[in-house]
KOLVEXFI-956873 format. One line per 5 residues: number of its first residue (from 0); their letters; for each residue y, x, z of N, C-alpha, C. Coordinates in pm, 1 decimal. Layout:
! KOLVEXFI-956873
NUM = a = Y:X:Z:Y:X:Z:Y:X:Z; ... $
***
This chain:
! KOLVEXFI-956873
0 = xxxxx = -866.5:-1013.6:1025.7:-862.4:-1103.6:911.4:-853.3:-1022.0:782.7; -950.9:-1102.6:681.7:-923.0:-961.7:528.9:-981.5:-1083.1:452.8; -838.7:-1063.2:364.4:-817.6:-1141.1:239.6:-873.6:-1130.0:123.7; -982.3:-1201.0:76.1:-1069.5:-1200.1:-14.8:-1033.7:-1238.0:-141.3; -983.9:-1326.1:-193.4:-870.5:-1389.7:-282.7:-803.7:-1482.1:-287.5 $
5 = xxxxx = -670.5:-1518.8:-329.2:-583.1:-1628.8:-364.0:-624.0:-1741.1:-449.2; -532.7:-1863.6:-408.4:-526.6:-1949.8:-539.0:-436.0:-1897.1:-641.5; -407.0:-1807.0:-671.0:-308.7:-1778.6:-785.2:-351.1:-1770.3:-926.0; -325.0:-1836.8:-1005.8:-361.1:-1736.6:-1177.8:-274.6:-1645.1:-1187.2; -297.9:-1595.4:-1323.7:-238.9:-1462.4:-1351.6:-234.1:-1554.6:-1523.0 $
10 = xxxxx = -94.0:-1497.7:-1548.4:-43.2:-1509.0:-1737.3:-116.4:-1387.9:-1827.4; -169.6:-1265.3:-1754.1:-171.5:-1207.2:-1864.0:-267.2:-1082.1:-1795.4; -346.5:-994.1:-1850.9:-453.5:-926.4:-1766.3:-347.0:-800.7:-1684.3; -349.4:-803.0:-1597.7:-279.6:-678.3:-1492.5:-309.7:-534.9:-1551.3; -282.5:-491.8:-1605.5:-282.0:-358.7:-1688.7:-236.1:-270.2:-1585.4 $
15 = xxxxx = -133.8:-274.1:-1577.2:-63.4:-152.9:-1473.3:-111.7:-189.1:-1320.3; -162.3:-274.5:-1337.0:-246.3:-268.5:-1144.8:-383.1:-259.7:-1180.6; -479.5:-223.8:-1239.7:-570.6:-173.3:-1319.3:-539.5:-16.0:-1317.1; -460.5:37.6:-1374.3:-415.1:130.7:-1384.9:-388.5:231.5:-1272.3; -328.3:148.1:-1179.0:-345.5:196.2:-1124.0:-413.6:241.9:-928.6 $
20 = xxxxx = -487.9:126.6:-981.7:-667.8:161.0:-851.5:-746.6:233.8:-982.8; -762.9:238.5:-1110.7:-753.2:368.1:-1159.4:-761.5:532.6:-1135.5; -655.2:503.1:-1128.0:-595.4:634.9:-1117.5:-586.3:698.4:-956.4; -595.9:611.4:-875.4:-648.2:610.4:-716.0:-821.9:704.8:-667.1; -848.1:591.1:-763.2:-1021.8:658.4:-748.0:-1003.2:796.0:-850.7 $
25 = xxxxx = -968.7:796.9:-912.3:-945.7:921.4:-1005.2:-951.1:1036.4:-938.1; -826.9:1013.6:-825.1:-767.9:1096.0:-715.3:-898.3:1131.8:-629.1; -939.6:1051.5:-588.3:-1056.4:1054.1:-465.3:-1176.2:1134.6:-521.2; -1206.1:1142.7:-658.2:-1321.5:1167.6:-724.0:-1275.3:1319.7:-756.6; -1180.5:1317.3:-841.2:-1163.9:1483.5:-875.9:-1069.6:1581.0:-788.7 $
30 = xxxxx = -1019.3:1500.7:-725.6:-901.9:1590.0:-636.9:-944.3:1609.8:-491.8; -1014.1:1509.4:-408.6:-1005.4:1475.8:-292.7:-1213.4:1521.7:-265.2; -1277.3:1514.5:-396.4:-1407.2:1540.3:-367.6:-1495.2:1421.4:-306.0; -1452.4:1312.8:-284.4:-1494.1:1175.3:-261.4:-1492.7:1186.9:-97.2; -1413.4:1285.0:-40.0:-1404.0:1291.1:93.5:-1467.5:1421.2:122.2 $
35 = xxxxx = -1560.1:1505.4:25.6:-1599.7:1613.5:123.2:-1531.8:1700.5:185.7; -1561.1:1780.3:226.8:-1502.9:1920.7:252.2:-1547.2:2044.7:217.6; -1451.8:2180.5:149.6:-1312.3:2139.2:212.6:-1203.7:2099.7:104.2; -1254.2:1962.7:29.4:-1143.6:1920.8:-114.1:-1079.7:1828.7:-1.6; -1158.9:1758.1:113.9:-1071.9:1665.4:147.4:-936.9:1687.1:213.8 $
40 = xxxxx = -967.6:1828.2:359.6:-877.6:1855.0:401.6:-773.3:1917.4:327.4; -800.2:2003.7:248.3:-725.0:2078.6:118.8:-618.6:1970.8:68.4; -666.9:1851.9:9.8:-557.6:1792.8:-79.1:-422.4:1739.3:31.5; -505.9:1682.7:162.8:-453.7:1626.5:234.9:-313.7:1738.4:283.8; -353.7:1859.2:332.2:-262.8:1962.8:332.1:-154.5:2005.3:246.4 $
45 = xxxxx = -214.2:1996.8:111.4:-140.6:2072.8:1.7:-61.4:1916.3:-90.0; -110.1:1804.1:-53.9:-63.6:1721.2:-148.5:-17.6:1571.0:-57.8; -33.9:1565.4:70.8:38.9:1467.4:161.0:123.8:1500.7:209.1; 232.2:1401.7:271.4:349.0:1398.3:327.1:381.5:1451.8:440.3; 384.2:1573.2:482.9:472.7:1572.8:605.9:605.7:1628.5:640.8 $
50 = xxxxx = 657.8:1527.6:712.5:760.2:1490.8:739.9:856.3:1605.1:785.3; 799.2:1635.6:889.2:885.8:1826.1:895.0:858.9:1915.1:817.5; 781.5:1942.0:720.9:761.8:2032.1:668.5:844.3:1978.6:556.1; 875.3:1854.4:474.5:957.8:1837.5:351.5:1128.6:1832.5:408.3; 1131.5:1790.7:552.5:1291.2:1830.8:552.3:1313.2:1938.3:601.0 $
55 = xxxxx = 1176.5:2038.6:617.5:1228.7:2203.2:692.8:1242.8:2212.8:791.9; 1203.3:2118.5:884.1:1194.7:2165.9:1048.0:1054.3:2207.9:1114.2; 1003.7:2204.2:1002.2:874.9:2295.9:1051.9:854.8:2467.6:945.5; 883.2:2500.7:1074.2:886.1:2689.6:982.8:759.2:2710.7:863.8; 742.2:2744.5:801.3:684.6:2820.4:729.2:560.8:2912.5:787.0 $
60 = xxxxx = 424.9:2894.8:785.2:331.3:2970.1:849.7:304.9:2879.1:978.4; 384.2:2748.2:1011.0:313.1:2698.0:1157.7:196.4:2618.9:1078.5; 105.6:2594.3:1158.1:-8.7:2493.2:1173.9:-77.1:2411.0:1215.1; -136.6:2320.1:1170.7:-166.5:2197.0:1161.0:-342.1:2179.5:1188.1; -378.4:2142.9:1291.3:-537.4:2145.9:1289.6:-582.1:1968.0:1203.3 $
65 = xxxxx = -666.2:2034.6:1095.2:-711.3:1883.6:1026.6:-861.0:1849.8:1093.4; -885.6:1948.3:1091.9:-1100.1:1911.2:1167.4:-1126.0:2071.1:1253.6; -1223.6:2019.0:1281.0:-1282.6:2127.4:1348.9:-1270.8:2267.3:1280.7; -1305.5:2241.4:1111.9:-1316.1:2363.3:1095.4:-1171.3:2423.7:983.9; -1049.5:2342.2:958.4:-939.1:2344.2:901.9:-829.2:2303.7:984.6 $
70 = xxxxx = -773.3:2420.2:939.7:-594.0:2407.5:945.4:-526.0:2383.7:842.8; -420.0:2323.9:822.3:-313.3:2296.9:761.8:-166.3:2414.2:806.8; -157.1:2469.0:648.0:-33.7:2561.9:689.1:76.4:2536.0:603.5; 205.9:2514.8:747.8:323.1:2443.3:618.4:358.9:2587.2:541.9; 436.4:2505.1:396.6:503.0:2594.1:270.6:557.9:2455.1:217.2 $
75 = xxxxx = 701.6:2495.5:251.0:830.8:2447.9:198.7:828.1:2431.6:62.4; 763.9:2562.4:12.1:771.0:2519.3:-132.7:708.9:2428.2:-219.2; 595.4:2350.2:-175.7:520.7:2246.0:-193.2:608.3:2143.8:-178.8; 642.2:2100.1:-52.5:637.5:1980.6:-34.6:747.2:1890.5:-111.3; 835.8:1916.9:-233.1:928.1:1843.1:-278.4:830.2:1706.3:-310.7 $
80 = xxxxx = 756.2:1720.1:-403.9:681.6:1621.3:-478.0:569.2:1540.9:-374.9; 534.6:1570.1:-250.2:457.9:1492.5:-191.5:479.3:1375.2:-146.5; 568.0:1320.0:-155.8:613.9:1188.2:-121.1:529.4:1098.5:-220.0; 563.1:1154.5:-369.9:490.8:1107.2:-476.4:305.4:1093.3:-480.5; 279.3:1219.1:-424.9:160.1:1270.1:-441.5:79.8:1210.3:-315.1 $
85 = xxxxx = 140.4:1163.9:-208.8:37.9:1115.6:-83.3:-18.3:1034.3:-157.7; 78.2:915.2:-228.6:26.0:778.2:-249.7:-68.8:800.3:-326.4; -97.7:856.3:-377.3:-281.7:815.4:-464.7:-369.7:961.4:-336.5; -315.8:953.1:-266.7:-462.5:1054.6:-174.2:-472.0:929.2:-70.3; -641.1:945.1:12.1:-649.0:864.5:113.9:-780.0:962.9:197.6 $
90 = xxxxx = -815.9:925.7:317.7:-877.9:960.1:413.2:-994.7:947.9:454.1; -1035.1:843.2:397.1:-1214.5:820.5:358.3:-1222.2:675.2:267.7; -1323.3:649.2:277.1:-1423.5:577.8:182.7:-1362.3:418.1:195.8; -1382.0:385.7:354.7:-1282.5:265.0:368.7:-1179.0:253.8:360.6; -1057.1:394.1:368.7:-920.1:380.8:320.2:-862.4:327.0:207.9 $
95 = xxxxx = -946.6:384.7:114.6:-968.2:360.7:3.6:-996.2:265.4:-73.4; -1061.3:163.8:-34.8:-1122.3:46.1:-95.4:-1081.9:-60.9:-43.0; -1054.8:-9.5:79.5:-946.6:-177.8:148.0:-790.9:-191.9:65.5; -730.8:-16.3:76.0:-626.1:-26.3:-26.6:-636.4:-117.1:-167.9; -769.5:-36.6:-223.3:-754.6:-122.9:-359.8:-767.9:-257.1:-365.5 $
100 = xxxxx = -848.3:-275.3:-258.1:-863.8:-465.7:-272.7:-737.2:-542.5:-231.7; -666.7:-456.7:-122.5:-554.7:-537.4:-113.3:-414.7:-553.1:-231.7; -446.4:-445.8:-310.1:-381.1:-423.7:-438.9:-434.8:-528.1:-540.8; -529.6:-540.6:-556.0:-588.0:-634.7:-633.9:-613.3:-774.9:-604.4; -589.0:-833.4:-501.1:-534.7:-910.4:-419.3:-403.9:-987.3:-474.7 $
105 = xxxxx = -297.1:-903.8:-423.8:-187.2:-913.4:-419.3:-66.4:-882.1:-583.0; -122.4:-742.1:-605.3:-81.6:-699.0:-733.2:-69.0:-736.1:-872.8; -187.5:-807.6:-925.5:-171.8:-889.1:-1026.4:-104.5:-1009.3:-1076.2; -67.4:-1099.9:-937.8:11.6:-1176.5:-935.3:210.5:-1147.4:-988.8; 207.3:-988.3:-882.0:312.5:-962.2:-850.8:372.2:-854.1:-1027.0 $
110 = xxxxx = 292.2:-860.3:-1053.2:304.4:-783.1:-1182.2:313.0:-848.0:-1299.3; 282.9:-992.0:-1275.5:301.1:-1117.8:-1361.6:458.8:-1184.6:-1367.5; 493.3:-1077.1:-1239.8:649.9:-1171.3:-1233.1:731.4:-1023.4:-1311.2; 709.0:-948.6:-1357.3:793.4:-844.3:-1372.3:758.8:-789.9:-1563.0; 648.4:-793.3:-1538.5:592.2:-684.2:-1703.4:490.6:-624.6:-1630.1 $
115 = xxxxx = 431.8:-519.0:-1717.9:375.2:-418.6:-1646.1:482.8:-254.8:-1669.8; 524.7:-232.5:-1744.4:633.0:-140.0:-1705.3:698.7:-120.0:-1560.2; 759.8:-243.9:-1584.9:836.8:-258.5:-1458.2:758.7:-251.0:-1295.3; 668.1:-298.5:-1326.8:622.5:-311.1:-1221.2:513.8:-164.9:-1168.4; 523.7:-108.8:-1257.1:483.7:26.7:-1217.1:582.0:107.0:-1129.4 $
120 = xxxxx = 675.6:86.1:-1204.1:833.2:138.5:-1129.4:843.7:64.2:-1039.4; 812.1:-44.6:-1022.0:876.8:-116.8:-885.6:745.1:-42.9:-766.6; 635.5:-60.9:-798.3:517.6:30.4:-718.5:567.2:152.8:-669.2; 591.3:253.0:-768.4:716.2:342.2:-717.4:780.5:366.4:-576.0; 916.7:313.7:-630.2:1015.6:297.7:-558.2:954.2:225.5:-428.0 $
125 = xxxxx = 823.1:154.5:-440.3:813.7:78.8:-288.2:792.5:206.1:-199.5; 663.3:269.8:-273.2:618.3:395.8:-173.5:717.2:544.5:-144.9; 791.6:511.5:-213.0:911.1:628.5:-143.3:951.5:562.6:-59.9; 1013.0:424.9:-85.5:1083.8:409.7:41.4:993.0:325.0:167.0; 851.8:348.7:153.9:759.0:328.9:276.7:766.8:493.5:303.4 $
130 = xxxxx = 752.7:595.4:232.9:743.3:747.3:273.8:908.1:779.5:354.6; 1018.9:723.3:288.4:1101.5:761.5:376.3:1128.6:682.8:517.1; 1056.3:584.3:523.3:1124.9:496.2:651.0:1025.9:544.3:743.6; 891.0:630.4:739.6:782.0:652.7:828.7:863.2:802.4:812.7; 944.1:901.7:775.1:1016.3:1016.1:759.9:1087.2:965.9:902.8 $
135 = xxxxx = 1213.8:885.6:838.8:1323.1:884.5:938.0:1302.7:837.3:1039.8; 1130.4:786.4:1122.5:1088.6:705.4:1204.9:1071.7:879.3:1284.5; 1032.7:966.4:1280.6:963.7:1095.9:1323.0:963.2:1230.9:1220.0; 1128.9:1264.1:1189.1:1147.5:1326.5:1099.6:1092.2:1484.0:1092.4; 1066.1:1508.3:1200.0:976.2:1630.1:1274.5:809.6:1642.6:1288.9 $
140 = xxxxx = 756.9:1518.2:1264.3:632.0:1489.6:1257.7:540.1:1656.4:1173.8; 397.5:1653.4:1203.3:346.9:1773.8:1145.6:247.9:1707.3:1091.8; 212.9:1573.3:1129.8:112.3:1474.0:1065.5:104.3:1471.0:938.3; 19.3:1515.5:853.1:32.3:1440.3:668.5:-11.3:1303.0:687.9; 35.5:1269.0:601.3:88.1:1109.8:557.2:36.5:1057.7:437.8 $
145 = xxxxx = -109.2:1025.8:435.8:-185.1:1006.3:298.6:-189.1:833.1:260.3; -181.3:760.7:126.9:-251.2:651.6:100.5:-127.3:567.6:16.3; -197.0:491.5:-51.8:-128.8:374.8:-113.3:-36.4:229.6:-67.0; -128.5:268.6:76.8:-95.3:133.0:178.8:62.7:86.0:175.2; 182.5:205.7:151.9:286.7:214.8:174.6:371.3:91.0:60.0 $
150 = xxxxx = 300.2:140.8:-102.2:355.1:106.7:-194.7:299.4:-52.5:-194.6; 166.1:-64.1:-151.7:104.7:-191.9:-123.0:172.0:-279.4:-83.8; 191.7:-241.8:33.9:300.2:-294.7:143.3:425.5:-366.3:76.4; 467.4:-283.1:-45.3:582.6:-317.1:-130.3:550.2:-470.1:-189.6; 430.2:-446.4:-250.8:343.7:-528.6:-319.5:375.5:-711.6:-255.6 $
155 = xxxxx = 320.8:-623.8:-155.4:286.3:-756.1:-51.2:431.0:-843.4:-67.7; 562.4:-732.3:-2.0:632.2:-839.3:63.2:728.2:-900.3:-89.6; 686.8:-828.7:-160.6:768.6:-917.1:-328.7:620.0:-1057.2:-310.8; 508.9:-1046.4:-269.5:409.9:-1152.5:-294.9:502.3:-1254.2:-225.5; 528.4:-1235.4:-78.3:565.3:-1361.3:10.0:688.4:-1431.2:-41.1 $
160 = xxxxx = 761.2:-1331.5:-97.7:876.4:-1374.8:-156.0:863.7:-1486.0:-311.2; 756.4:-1397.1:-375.5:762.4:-1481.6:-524.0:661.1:-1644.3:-452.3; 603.4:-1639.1:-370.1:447.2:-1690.9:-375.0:435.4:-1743.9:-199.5; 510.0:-1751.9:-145.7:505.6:-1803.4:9.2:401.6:-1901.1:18.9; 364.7:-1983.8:-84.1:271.8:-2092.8:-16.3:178.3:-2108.0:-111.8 $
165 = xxxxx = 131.5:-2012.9:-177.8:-12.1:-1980.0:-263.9:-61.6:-1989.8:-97.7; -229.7:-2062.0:-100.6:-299.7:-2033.3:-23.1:-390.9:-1889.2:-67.6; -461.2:-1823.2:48.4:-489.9:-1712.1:82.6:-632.8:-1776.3:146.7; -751.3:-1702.9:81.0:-875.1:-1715.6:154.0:-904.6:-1604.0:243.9; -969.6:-1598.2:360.9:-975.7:-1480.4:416.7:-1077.7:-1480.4:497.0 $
170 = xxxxx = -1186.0:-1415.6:566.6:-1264.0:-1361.1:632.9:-1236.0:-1326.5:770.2; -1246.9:-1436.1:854.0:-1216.4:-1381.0:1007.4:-1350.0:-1342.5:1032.8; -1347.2:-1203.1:1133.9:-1447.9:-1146.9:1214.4:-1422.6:-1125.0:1313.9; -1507.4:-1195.7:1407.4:-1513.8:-1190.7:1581.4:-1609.4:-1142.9:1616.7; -1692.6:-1013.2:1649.6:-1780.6:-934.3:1639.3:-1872.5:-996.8:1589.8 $
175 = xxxxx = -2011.5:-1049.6:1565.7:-2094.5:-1125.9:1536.7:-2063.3:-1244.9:1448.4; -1940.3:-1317.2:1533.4:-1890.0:-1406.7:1422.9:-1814.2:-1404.2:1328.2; -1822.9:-1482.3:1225.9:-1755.9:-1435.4:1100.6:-1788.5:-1629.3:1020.8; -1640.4:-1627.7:974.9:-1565.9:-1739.7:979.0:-1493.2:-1760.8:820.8; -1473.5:-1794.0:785.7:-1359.2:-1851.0:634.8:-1251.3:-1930.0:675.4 $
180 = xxxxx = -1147.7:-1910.9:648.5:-1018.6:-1939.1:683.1:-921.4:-1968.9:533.5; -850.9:-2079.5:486.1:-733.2:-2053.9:415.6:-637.9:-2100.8:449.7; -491.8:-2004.9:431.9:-423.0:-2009.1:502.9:-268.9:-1943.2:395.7; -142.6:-2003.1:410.5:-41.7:-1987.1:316.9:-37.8:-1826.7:324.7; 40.1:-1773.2:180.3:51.9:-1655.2:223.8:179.1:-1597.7:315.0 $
185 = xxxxx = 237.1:-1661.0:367.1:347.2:-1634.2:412.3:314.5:-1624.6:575.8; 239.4:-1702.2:599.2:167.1:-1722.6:685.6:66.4:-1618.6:724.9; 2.2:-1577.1:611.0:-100.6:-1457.5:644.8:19.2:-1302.6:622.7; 113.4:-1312.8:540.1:146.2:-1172.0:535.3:267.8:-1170.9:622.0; 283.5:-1271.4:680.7:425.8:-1292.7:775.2:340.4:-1226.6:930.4 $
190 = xxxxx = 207.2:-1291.3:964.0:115.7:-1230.6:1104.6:124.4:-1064.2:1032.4; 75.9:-1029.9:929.9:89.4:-859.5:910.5:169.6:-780.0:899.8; 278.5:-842.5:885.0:393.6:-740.1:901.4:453.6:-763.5:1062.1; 405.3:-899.0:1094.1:420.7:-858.3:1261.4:347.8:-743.5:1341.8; 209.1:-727.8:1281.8:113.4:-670.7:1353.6:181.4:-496.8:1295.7 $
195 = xxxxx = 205.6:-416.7:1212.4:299.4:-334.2:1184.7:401.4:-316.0:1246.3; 501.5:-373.7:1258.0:583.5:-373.4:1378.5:578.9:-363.8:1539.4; 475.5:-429.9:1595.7:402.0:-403.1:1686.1:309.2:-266.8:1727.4; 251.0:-220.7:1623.2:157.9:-148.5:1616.0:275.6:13.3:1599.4; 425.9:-30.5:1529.3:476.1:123.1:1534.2:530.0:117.1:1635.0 $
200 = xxxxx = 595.1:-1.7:1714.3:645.3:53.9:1833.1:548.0:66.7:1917.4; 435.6:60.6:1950.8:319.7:117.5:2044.3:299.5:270.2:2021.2; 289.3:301.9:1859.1:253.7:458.9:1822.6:347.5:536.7:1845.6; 507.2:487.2:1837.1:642.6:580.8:1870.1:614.0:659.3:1704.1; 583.2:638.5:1565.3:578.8:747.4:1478.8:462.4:816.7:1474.2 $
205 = xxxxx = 375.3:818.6:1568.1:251.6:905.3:1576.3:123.4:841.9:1534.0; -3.8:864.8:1484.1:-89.4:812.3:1538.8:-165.7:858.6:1446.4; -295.7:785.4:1404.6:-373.7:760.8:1248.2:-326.3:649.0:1149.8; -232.3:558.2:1148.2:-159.0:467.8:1081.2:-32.5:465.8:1090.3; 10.1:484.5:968.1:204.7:473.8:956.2:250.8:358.3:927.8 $
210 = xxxxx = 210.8:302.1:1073.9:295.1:135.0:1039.9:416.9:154.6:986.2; 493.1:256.0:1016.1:652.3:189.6:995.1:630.5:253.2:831.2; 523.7:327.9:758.3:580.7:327.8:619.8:518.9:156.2:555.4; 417.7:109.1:617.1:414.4:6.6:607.2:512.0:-126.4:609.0; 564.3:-98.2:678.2:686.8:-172.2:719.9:787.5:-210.8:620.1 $
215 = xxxxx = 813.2:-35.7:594.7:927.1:20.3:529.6:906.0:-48.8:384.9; 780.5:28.9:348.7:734.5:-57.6:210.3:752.4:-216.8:177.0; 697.1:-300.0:331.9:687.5:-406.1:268.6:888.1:-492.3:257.0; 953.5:-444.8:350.9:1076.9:-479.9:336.1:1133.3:-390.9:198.9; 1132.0:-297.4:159.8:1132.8:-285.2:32.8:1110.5:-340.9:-76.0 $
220 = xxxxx = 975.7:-369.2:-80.9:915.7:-490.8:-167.7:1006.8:-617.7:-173.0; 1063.3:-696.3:-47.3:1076.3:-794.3:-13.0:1242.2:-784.2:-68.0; 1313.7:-698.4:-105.7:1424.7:-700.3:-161.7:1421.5:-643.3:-270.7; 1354.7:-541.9:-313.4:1345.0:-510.4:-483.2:1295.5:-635.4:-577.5; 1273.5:-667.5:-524.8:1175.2:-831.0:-574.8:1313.3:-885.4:-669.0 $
225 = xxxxx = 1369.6:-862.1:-630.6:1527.2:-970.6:-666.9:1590.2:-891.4:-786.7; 1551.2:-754.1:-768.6:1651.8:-692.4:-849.9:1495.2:-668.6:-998.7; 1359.1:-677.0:-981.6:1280.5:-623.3:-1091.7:1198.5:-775.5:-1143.0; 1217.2:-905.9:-1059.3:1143.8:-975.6:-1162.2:1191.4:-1054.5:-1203.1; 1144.6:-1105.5:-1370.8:1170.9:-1145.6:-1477.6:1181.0:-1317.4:-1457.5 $
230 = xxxxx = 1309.4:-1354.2:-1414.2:1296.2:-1496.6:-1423.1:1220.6:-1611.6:-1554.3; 1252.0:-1579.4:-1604.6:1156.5:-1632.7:-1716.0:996.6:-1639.0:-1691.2; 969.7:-1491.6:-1653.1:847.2:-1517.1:-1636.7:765.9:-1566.0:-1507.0; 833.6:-1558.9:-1413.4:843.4:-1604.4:-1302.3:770.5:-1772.9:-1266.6; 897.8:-1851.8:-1400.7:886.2:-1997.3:-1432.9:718.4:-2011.4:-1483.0 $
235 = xxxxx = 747.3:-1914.6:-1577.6:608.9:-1936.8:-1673.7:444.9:-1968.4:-1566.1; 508.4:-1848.0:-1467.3:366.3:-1853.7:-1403.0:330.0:-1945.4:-1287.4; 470.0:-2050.8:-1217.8:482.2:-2126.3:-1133.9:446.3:-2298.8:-1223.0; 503.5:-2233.0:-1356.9:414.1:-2358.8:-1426.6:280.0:-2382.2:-1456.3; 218.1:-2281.7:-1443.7:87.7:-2239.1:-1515.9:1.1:-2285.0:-1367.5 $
240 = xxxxx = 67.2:-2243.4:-1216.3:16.1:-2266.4:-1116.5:26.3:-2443.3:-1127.4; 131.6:-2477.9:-1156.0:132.0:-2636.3:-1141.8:29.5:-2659.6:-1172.4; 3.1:-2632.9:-1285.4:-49.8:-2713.6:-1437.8:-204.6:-2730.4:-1317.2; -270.2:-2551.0:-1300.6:-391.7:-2539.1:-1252.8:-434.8:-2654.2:-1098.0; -288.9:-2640.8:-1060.1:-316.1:-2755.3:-891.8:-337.5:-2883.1:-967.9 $
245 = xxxxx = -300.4:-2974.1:-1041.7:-329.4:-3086.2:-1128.9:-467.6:-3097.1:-1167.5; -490.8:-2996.8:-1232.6:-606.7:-3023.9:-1263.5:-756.1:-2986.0:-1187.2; -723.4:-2914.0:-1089.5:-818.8:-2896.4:-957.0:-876.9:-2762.2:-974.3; -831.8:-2690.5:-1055.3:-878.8:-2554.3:-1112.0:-937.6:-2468.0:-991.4; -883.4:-2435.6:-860.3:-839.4:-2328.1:-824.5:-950.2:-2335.3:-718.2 $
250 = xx = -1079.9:-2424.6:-725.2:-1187.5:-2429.4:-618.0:-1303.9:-2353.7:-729.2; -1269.8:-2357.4:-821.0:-1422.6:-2319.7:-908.7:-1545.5:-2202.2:-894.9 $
***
């Protein structure tokens, strides 16, 4: 299932979620080489998360096979800032663009309840603490840990919280078939954080997806929510939704 867009308006143009799928592709284009090699494996090495190598249980000089023709070699002295630095790297072309859509999705709404200041900072704080809960899931891990998905995740679960019963349009695909569905969001992001949960206890911490920073993020989200958005504006935009269900706005 992939969520195409909401009934939601927005009070005011999303600047800081603009900003930053921005600054994402930015990443992918000048840092990451749009996936080639060797910018891709390079950043992924020198500028993603891994987990033993930032708390030091992986020595200094061990290695990491990324492809056939790269290794990854830990240095302690890097890794303070990668927690920061995964979140705008990703892994290819579709990593990348599903991230942003689900940011853009979800984000503009959620950035309507806060400012855009704030809600940069609240983006933040989601993806550290999606980077530390996929840490303390496999604190030894040698895996780097690339993508936005984490802070997303944050995104998301402040959405279910501000927005539980905005409907959600979405795209089911059953190989050949392919379907339209709308469906509450609580409902659609309540099945995805099941499927995350599911999906980390199958991986044990390991795999090509860090459900549990997913996880981590979106229960993050789902309680920072309380402490970064702006009741006032909150009202403003649950009125603005009234106003639009009244008047039939939200099929156009």
């Amino acid at each position: 299932m992939f969520p195409y867009r909401d009934d939601n308006p927005t009070l005011a143009t999303p600047f800081a979620t603009l900003l930053l799928i921005g600054a994402n592709v930015v990443f992918w284009i000048f840092v990451q080489g749009m996936g080639a090699e060797p910018n891709l494996s390079k950043s992924v090495c020198e500028l993603g998360l891994i987990p033993g190598e930032f708390l030091g249980r992986l020595p200094d000089g061990f290695t990491v096979p990324l492809s056939d023709t790269s290794v990854c070699v830990m240095s302690g002295d890097r890794s303070w800032f990668t927690p920061l630095s995964s979140m705008f790297l990703h892994g290819g072309w579709f990593h990348l663009i599903g991230n942003m859509w689900f940011l853009w999705v979800f984000g503009n709404n959620v950035e309507d309840s806060m400012g855009h200041a704030r809600y940069l900072f609240f983006y933040i704080l989601c993806g550290l603490a999606a980077a530390a809960a996929q840490t303390l899931v496999n604190p030894s891990s040698a895996v780097p840990m690339v993508g936005a998905s984490g802070a997303i995740s944050g995104v998301m679960g402040a959405y279910v919280v501000l927005y539980p019963k905005v409907r959600v349009h979405m795209l089911v695909i059953l190989g050949i078939f392919i379907t339209r569905i709308v469906v509450p969001a609580y409902l659609m992001l309540g099945y995805w954080f099941l499927l995350q949960l599911v999906g980390g206890g199958l991986a044990q911490g390991e795999g090509g997806v860090a459900f549990w920073a997913h996880a981590g993020g979106f229960i993050a989200g789902a309680i920072l929510i309380y402490m970064f958005r702006n009741p006032e504006l909150v009202a403003k935009h649950r009125a603005l939704s009234r106003t639009v269900d009244t008047l039939g706005y939200r099929e156009r």
